[in-house]
FIKOLZA-565122 format. One record per residue: x, y, z negated of N, C-alpha, C, O in turn. Coordinates in steps of 0.1 Angstrom, whole numbers, plus 5000, padded with zeros to 4 digits. Atoms other than C-alpha are relative to their C-alpha. Layout:
REM FIKOLZA-565122
XYZXYZXYZXYZ...
END
This chain:
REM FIKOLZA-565122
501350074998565993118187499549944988500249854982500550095012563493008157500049875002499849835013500850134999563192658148498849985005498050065003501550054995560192488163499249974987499849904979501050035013557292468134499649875000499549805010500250185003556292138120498750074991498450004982501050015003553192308107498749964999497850045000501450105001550292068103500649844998499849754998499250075000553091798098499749954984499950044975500150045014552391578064501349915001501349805006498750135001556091398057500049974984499650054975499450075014557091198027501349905000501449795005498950005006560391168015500349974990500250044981499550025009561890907994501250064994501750155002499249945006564590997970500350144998501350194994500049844998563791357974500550094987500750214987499849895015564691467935501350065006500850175009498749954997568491597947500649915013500449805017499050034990570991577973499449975015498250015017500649964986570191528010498250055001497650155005501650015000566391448004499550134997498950205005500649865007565591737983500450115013499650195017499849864987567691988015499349955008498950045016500950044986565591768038498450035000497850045011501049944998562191878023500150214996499450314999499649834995563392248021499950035011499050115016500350024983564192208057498450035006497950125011501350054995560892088065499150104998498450155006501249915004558992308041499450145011498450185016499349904996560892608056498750005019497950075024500350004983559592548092498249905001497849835010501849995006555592478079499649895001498749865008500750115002555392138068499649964987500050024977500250065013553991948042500649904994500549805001499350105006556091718018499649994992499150064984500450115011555491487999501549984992502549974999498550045004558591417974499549814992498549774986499650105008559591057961501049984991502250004995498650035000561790967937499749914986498749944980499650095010562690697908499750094989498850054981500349865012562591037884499250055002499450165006501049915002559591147883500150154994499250234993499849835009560891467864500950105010500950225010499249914992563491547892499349985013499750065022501549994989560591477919499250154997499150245006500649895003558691747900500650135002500150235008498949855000561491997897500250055019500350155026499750014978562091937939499350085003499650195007501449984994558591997946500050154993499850235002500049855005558692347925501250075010500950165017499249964992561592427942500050025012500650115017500150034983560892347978499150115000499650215005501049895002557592557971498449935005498449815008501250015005553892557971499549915012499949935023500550094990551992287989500749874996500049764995499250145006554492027978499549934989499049974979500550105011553691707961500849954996501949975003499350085003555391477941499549904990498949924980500550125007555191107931500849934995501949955001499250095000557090847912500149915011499149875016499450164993558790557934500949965000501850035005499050074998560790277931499849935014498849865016500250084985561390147968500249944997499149874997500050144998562789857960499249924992499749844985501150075006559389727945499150025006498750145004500949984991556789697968498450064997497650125004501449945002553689787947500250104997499350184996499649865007555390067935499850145015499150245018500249944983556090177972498550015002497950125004501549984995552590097979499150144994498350225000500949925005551290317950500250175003499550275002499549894994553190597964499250055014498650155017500849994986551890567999499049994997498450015008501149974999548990577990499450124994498250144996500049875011548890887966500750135014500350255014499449944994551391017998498750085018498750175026501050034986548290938025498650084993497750115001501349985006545391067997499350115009498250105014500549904989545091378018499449995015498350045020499749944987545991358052500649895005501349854996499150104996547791048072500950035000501050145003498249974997551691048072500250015012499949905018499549964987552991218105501149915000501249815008498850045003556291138092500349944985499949984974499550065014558090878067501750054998502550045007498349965001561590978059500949884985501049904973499750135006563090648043501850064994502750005000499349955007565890868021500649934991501849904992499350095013566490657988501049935003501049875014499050084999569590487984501450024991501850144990499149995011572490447961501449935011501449875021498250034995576690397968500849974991501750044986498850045006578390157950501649985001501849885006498350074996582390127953500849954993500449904983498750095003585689987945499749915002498649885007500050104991586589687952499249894994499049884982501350114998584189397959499749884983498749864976500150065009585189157934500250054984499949984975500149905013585689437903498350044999497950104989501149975002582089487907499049934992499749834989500850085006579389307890498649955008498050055011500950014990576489097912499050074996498250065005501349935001573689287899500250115005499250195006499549824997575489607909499550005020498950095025499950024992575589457946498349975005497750025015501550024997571989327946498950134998497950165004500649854999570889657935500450105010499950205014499849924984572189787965498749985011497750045015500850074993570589607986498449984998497749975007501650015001567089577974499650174999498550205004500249874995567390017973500049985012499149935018499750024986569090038006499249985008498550075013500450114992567689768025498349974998497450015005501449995004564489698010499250075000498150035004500649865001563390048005499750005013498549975016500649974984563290108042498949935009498049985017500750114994561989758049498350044995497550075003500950045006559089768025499350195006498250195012500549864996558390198034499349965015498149955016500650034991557890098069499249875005498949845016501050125002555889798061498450054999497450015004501049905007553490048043499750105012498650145011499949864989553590318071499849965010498750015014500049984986553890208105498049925000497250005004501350034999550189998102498850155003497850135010500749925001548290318100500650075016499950075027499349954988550990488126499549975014499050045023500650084987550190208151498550025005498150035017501449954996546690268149499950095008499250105018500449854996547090628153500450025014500050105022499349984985549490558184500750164999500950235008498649905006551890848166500250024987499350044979499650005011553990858140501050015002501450005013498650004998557490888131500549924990500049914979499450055017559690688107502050015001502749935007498550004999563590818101500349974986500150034976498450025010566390628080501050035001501850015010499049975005568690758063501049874997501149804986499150055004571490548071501850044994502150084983498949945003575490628074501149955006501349845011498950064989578390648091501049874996501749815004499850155002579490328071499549905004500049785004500150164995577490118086500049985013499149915019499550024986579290128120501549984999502449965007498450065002582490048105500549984990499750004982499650085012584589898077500150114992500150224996499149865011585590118047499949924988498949904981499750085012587089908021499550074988499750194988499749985006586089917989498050054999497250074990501750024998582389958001499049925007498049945013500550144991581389618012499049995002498649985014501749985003577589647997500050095010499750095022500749874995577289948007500250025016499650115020499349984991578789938040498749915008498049965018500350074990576889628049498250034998497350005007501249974998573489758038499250125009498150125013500249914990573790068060500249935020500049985031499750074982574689828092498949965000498449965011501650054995571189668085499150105000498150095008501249874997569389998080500350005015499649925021499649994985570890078116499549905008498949915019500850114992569789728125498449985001498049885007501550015005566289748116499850115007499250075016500449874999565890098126499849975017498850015023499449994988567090018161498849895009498349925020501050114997564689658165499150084994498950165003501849894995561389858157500250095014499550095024500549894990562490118178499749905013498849945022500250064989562489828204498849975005498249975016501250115003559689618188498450075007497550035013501249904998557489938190499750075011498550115012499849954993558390088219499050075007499150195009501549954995554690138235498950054992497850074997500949975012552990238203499550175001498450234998500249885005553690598204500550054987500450164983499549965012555390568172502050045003502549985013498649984998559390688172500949954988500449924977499450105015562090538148501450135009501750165020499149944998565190778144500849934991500149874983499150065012568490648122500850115001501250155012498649915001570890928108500849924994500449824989498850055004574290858100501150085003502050085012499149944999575791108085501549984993501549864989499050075001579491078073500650064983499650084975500049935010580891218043499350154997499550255003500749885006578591478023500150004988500349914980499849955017578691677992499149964994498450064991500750025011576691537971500649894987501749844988499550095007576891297940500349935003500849864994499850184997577390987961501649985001502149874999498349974993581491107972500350044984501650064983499649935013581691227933501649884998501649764999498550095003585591107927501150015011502350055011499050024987586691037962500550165004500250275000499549894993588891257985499350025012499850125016500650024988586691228017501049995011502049945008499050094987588391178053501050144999500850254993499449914997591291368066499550035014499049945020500449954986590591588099498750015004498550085014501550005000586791548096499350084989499650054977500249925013585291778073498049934996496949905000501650065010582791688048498850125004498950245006501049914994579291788058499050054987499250004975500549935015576991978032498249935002497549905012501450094997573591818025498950075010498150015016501249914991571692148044500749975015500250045024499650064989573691978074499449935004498849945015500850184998572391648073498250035000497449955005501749955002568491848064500050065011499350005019499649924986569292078095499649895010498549915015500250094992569491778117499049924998498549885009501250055006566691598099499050075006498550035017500549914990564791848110499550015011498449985015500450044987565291898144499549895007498949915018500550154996564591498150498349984999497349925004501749975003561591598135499150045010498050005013500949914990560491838161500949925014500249935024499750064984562491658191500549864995501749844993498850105003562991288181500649935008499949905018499250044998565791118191500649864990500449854978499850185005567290718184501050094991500350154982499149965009570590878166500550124998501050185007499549935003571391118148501549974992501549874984499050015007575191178136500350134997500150235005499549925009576491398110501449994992501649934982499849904991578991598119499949935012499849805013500550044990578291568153501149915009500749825016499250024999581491488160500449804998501149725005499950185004581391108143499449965012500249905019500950064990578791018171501349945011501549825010499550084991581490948200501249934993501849854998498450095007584490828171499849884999500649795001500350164999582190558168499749895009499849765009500550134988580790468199501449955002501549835006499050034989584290458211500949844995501149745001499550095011585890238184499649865003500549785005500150154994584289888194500750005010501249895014498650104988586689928226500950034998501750055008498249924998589890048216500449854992501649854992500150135007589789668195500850044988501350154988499849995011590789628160501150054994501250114983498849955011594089698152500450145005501350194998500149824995593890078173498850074990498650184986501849955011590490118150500949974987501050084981499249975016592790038116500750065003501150114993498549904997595590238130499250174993499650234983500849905000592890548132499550044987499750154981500749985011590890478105501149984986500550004975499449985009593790448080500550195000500450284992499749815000594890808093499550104993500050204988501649895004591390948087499849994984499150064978500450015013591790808051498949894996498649844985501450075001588790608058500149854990499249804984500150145003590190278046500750024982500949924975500050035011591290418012499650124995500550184989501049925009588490687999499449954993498950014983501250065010586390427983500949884991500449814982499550095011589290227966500850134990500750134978499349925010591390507952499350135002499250225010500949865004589090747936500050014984500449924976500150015015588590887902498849984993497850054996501250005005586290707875499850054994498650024990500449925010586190957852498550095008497350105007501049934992584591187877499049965010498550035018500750064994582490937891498949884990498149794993501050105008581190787858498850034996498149944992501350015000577990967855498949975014497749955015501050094988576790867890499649824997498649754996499950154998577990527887499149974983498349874982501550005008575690547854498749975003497949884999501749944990572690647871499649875006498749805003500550094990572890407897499949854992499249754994500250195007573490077871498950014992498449904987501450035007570490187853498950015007497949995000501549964995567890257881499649875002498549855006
END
């Protein structure tokens, strides 16, 4: 059976220059929508949007800067209103908490967290009006449970999930939809070093755009990626804490983000201390 078409569909997608983002406007394109790309790089924004294929736009943006966001959204809306926001951007700092540097940690958080905050600040007003719209973050299966060694990172994906979850409440009568993904380990640059879990297999970014997708054409509060994480997590707040470390040391989960290699993780962790 084809996918359902999203043709007449205008979305915009932060962080779209590579890795999930960029498979998530493929996805999209694929099945007749229009994207918009975002990204910090304006050069790997451009290259996306060639690649995705014709109809595609692309803008600079830094989310965690609100005029910057704004001037995006508005360059994103010049057309056509946004159907769909897809709140993508986001960086993954690790090792352990106090080896890191506080600007490392605050830059988490003002991508992360902010990004989402400040995108759907810019977005849902028009949405509300329109009485439809969609807005899905990209959060992660971190931020439903501990994983040493990713404190930031951990705790800014539990507020994406928390934010994502209070609109969906806040809004409820609007007509507008709020989805949160949270998928679990994927191939892209963000895992560069680590081993990922044992017995769960790492998902590939056209996974995580696959499911993107669909939410698109049928939305839904949560998406999890593999599908599989979805009941490991619900279940885990009752089995109480020291059955949930017994597990999650098994799965690896509590040391992928401390013992990894920096060699092979030093042009990410580059990247991310300069954006």
């Amino acid at each position: 059976m084809s996918a359902p078409s999203l043709r007449g569909q205008r979305i915009a997608i932060t962080g779209a220059g590579r890795g999930i983002g960029l498979a998530t406007a493929i996805a999209l394109h694929r099945r007749g929508a229009t994207v918009v790309i975002g990204d910090l790089d304006i050069d790997s924004a451009t290259a996306a949007a060639a690649t995705v294929g014709p109809g595609t736009e692309a803008y600079p943006v830094d989310v965690s800067d609100y005029e910057s966001f704004a001037a995006f959204h508005k360059e994103a809306t010049a057309a056509a209103p946004l159907d769909v926001l897809i709140n993508n951007a986001g960086i993954m700092p690790i090792g352990r908490f106090l080896d890191q540097p506080a600007d490392r940690h605050r830059r988490a958080v003002e991508i992360n967290v902010m990004g989402c905050i400040y995108g759907m600040h810019l977005a849902l007003p028009a949405m509300v009006e329109r009485r439809r719209g969609h807005v899905i973050n990209i959060a992660s299966s971190a931020g439903k449970t501990p994983v040493p060694g990713g404190l930031t990172y951990c705790g800014t994906k539990a507020a994406v999930i928390a934010l994502t979850e209070t609109a969906r409440v806040e809004y409820a009568d609007t007509g507008v939809h709020f989805t949160c993904v949270m998928p679990s380990f994927t191939n892209t640059e963000l895992i560069a070093g680590t081993s990922g879990l044992r017995f769960i297999p790492t998902a590939q970014p056209d996974d995580v755009a696959q499911a993107i997708a669909d939410a698109v054409s049928r939305p839904t509060a949560d998406v999890f990626v593999p599908k599989i994480i979805g009941p490991i997590l619900r279940t885990q707040p009752l089995i109480g804490r020291r059955l949930r470390d017994a597990i999650n040391t098994q799965l690896g989960a509590y040391n992928t983000f401390l013992n990894f290699d920096p060699q092979a993780r030093a042009a990410y962790q580059h990247r991310i201390d300069e954006s």
